[in-house]
C-alpha positions in Angstrom: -37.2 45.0 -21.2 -35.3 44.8 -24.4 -35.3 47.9 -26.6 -35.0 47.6 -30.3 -32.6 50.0 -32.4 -34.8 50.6 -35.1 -36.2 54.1 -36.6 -39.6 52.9 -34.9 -38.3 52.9 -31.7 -36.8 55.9 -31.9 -39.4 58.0 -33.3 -41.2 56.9 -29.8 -38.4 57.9 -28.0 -38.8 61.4 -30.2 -42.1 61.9 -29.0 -42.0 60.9 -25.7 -39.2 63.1 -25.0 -41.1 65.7 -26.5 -44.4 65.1 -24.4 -42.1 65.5 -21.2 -41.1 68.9 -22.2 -37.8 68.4 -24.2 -36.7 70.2 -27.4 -34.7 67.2 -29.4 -32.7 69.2 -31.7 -30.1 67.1 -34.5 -26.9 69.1 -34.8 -23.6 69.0 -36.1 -20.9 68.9 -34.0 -17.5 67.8 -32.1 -19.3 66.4 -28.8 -18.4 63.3 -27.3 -21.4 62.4 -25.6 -23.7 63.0 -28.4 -26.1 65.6 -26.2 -26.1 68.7 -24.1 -29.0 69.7 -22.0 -29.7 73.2 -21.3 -30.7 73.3 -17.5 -34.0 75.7 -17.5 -35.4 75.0 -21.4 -34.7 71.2 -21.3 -33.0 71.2 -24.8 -31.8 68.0 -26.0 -28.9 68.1 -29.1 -28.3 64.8 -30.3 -25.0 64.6 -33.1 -26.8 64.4 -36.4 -23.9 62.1 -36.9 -25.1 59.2 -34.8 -26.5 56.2 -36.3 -30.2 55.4 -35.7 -29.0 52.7 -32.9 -26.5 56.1 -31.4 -29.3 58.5 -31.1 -32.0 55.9 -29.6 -28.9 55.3 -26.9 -28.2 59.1 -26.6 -32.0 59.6 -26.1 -32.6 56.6 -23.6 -29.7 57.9 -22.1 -31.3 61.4 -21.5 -34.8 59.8 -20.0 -32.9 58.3 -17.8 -32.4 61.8 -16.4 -35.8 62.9 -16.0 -37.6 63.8 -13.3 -40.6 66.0 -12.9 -39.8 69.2 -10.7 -42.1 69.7 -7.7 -43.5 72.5 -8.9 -44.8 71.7 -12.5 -47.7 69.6 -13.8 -47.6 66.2 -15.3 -46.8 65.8 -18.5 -50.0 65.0 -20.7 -48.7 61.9 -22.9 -50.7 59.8 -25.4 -51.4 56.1 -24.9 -48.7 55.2 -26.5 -46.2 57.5 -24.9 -47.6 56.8 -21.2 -47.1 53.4 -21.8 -44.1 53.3 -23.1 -42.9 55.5 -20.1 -44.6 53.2 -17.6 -42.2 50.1 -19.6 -39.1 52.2 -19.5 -38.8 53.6 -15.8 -38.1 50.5 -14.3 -35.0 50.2 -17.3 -33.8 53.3 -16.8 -33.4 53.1 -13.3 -36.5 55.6 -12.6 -38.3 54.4 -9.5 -41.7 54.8 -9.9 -43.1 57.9 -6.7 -45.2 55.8 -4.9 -41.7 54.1 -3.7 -40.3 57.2 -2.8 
């Protein structure tokens, strides 16, 4: 799967972060890696600095952290964020729970 840098792209990756229970917050600041997650609240801070190709990287690069704790419910996700979920997991590295 190739992903595209454009605002498109990343206003998916906004909602879809979103739908799984993130905060994506665009902040000034002096951090390197261009986020911080807050462990309980799931807060994503992406440098308002970043380029539109940065902050689809930063956020891609956050996803690829997720993984639904045992003891919540699924994330409900629209069509287009389920699908683009299903399309990403194998990119990011996610393995899908039926392998597990």
């Amino acid at each position: 799967m190739t992903i595209s840098h454009t605002k498109h792209t990343l206003k998916k990756l906004e909602t879809l972060a979103k739908e799984l229970g993130y905060k994506v917050r665009y902040e000034k600041g002096n951090f390197q890696s261009g986020y911080c997650l807050v462990e309980h609240q799931r807060v994503a801070i992406v440098n308002k600095f970043f380029d539109t190709e940065g902050r689809v990287n930063v956020l891609l690069d956050i996803l690829s952290y997720y993984r639904q704790k045992s003891e919540e419910n699924a994330p409900v996700l629209n069509d287009t964020s389920a699908k683009l979920w299903k399309d990403l997991k194998p990119f990011l590295g996610i393995r899908l729970m039926e392998e597990e």
